[in-house]
C-alpha positions as CSV (number, residue, x, y, z in Angstrom):
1,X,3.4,-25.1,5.0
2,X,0.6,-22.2,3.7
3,X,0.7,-21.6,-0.1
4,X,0.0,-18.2,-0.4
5,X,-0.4,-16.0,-4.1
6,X,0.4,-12.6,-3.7
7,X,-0.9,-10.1,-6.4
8,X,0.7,-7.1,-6.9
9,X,3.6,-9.3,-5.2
10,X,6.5,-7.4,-7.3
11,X,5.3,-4.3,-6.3
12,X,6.6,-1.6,-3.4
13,X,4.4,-3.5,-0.5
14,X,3.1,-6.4,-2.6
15,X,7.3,-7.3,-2.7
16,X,8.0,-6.6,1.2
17,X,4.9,-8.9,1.7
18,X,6.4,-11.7,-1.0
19,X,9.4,-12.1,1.5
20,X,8.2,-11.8,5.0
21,X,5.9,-14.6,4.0
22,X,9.3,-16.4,2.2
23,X,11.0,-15.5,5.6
24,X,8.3,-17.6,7.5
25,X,8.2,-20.6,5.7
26,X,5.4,-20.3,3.4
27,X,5.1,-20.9,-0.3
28,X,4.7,-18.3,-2.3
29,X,3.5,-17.5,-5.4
30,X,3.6,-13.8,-7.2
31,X,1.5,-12.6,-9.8
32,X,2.2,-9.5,-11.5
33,X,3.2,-7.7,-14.7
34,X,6.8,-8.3,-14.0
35,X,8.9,-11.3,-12.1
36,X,9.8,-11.0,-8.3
37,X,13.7,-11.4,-8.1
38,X,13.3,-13.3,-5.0
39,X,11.1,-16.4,-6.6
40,X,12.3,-18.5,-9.0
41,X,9.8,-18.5,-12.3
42,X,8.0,-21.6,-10.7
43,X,6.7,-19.2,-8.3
44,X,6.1,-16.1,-10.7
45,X,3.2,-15.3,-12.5
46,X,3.6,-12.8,-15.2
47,X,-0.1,-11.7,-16.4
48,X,-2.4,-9.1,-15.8
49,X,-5.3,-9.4,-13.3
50,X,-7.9,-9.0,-15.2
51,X,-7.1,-12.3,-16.4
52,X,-9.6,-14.7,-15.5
53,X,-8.4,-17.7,-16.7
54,X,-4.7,-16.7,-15.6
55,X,-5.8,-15.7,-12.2
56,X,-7.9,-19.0,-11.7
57,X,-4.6,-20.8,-11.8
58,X,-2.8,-19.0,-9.9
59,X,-5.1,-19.3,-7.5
60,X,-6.0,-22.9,-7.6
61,X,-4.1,-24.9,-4.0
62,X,-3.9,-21.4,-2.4
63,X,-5.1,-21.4,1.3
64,X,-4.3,-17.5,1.3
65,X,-5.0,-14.8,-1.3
66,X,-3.0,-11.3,-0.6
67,X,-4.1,-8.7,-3.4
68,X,-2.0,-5.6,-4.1
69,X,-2.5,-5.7,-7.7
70,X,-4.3,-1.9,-8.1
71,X,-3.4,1.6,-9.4
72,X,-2.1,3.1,-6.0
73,X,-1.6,6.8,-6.7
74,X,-4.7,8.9,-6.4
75,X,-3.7,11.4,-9.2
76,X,-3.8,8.4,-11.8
77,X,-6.6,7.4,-10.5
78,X,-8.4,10.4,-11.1
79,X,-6.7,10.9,-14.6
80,X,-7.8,7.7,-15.9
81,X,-11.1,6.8,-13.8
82,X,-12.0,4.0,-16.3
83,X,-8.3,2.3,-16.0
84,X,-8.8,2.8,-12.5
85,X,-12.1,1.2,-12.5
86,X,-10.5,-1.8,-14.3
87,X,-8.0,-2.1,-12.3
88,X,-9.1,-1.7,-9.1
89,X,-12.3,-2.8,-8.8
90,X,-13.0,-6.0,-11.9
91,X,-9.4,-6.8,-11.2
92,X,-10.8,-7.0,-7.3
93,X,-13.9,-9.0,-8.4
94,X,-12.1,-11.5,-10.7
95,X,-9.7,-12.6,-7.9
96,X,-12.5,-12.7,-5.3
97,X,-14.3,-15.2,-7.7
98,X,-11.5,-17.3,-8.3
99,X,-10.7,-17.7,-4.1
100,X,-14.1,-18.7,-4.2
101,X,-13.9,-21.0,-6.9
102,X,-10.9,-22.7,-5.7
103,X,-12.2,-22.5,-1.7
104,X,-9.3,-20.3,-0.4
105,X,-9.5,-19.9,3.2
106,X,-8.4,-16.1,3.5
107,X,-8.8,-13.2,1.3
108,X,-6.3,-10.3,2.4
109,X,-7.6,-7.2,0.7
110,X,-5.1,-4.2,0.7
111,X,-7.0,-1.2,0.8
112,X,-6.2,2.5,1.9
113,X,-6.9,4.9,5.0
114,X,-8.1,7.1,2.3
115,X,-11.3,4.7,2.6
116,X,-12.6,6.2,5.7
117,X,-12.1,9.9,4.3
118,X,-14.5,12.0,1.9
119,X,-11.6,12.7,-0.1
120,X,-9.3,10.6,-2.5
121,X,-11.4,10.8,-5.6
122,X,-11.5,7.8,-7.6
123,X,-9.1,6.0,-5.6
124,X,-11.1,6.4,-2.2
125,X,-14.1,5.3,-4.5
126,X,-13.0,2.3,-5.7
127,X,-11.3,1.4,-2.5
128,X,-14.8,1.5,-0.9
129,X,-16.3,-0.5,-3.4
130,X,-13.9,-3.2,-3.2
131,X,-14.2,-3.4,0.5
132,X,-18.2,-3.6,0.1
133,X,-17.6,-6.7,-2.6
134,X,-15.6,-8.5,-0.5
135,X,-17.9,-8.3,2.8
136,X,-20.5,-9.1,0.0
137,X,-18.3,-12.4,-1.2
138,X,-18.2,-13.2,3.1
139,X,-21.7,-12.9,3.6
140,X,-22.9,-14.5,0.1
141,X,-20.2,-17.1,-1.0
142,X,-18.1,-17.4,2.4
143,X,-15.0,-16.2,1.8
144,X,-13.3,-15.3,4.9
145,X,-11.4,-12.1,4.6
146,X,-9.0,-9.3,6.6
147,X,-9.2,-5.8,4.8
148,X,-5.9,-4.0,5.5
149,X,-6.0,0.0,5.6
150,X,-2.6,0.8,4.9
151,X,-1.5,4.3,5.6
152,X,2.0,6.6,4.1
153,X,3.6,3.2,3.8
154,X,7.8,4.5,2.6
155,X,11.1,2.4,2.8
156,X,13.6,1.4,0.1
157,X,12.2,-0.2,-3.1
158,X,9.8,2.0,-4.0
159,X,9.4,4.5,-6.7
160,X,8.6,8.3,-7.7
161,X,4.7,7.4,-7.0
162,X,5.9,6.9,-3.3
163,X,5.9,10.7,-1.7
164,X,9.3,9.9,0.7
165,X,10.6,8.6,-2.6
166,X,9.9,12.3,-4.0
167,X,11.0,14.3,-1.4
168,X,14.2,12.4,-0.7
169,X,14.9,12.4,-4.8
170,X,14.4,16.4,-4.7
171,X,16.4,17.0,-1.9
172,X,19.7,15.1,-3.2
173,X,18.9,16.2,-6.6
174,X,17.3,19.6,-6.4
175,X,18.4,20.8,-2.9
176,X,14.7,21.8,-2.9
177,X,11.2,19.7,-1.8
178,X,8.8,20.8,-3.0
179,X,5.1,20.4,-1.6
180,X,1.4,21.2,-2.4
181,X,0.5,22.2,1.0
182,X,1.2,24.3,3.4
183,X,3.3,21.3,5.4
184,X,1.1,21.8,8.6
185,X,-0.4,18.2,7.0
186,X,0.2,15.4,9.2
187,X,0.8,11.9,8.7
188,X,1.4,8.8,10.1
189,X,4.6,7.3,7.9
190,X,5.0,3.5,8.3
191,X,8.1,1.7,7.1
192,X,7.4,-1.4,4.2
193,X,9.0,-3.7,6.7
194,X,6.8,-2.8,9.6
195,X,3.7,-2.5,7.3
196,X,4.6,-6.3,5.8
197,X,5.6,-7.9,9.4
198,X,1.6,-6.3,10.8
199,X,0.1,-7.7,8.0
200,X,1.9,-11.0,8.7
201,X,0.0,-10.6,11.9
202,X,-3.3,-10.1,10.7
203,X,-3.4,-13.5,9.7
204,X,-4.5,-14.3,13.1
205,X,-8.0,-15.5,14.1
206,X,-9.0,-12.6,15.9
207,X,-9.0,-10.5,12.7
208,X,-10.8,-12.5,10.3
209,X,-13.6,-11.1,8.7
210,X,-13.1,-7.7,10.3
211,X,-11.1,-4.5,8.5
212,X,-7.9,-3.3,10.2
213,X,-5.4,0.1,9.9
214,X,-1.9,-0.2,9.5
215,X,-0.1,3.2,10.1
216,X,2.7,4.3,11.6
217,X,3.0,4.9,15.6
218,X,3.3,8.7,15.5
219,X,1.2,11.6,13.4
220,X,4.2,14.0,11.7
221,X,3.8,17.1,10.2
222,X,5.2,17.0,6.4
223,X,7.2,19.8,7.3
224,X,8.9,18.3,9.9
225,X,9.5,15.2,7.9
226,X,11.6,18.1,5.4
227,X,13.4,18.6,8.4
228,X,14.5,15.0,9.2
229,X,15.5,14.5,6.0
230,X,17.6,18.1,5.8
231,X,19.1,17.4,9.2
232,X,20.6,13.6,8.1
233,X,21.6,14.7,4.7
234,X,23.7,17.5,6.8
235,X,22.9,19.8,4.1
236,X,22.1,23.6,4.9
237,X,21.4,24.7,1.7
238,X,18.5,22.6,0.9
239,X,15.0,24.8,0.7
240,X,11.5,23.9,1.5
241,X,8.9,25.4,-1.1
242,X,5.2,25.3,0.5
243,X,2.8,26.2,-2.6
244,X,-0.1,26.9,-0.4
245,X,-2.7,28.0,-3.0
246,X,-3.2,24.5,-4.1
247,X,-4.1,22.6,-7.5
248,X,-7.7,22.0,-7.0
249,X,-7.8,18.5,-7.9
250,X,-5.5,17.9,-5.2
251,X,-6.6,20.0,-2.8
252,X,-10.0,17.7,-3.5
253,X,-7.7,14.7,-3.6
254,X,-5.8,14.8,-0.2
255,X,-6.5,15.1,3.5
256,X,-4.7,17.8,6.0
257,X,-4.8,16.6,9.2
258,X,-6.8,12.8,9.8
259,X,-8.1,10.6,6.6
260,X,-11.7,9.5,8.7
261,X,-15.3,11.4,8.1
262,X,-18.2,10.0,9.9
263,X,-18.8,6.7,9.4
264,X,-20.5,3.6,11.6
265,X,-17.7,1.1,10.8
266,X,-15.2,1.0,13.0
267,X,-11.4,-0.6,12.3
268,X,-9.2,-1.4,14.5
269,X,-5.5,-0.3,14.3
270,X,-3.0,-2.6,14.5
271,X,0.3,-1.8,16.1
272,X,3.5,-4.0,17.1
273,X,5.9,-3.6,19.9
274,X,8.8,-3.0,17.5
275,X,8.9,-1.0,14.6
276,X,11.7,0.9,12.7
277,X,12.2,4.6,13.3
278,X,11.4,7.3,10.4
279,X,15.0,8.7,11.2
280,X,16.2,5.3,10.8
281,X,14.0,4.5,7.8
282,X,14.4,7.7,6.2
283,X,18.2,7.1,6.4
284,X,17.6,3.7,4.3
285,X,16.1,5.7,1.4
286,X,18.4,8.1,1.2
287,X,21.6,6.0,0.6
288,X,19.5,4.1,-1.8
289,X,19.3,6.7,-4.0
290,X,22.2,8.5,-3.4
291,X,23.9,5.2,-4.4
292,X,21.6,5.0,-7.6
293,X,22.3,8.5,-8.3
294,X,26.0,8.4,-8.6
């Protein structure tokens, strides 16, 4: 049996990842700010990651390191780039020196698709640098490592930070999403379950040491996603506003079309045979609020 410590493990993915690795036999261990209702508080950590005594503890036994623990959203980020900082990229560092202190065998870093692109602010940039530490901590100190890209990761479970989350929320609530675009943006949405169950996978051999992307299977306009949502809530009178003259920061902040500028490294993408549908997925979220809503 693999002991495995999960930061960020009661978090939107962190918590997906917490129970795929339950539902395969491992032994798991989360550390975050709050308990995960699926361990029992043997197995939960309650601290913050810039703890480094804390986190050496946690980490001590662990053959496998997963780290979620990070500020996600990019307009935080960019509102607070010393939090961000903290977070994000010490936090990064202080749980790379404890794997290495305590000889883990496999760091898996979650990082963004936002990593590849020129935009993302202070998100994409401390995304970056924690990739470059941890292929520093390989190539210095041996720690072996799998850097996971995620992309628009959605699914039950997650919060108003989580775009679906928004749009379904404003649709039930509002009869209205609204959307700083034009919603000719397209993106490649990947269901919590799918993007825990690949990550699972990337435990293999053949994607040690090596940085992988994990998106969904098809590219979707954000104004087709509206649609999807409209046409399952059965609802005519829901409205679409487009506010195409965009907030600057954001328009700085977010991609249109693909997340990847020029760059020499090249990730793979990893993809299973099975996977959940967005009409399926998106049909999850909405009874989950509507049911929290009532």
């Amino acid at each position: 049996m693999k002991r495995v410590v999960v930061f960020g493990g009661a978090g939107f993915i962190g918590s997906y990842m917490v129970d795929h690795l339950l539902s395969h036999g491992c032994e798991v261990t989360s550390f975050d700010l709050r308990p995960h209702p699926s361990l029992s508080d043997k197995y939960n950590i309650v601290g913050d990651v810039l703890d480094a005594e804390l986190v050496s503890s946690a980490v001590e036994g662990a053959d496998i390191v997963f780290n979620y623990a990070a500020i996600a959203d990019i307009e935080e980020c960019n509102e607070n780039p010393f939090r961000a900082v903290q977070i994000n990229i010490l936090g990064n560092t202080t749980v790379l020196d404890a794997c290495v202190a305590h000889g883990v065998r496999r760091y898996m870093f979650a990082s963004s698709v936002y990593t590849e692109s020129s935009l993302g602010g202070v998100y994409s940039t401390s995304k970056r640098a924690c990739e470059s530490l941890i292929k520093d901590y390989s190539k210095y100190y041996g720690l072996d490592y799998t850097i996971l890209r995620y992309g628009t990761v959605y699914g039950p479970g997650s919060d108003e930070n989580n775009s679906v989350y928004r749009f379904v929320n404003e649709a039930l609530a509002d009869k209205k999403i609204r959307y700083q675009g034009t919603g000719e943006e397209h993106r490649e949405y990947i269901h919590a379950l799918d993007a825990a169950a690949l990550s699972f996978s990337a435990l293999e051999k053949r994607y040690l040491n090596t940085t992988t992307t994990l998106t969904g299977h098809k590219s979707l306009k954000v104004k087709d996603l509206f649609a999807i949502i409209k046409e399952i809530l059965n609802d005519e009178e829901i409205e679409f506003e487009f506010v195409s003259e965009r907030n600057k920061k954001l328009l700085k902040s977010h991609y249109k079309t693909t997340p990847y500028s020029y760059s020499r490294d090249l990730p793979t993408k990893l993809v299973g045979t099975q996977y959940i549908d967005i009409g399926a997925g998106l049909l999850q979220c909405i009874r989950e609020q509507d049911e929290q809503n009532r």
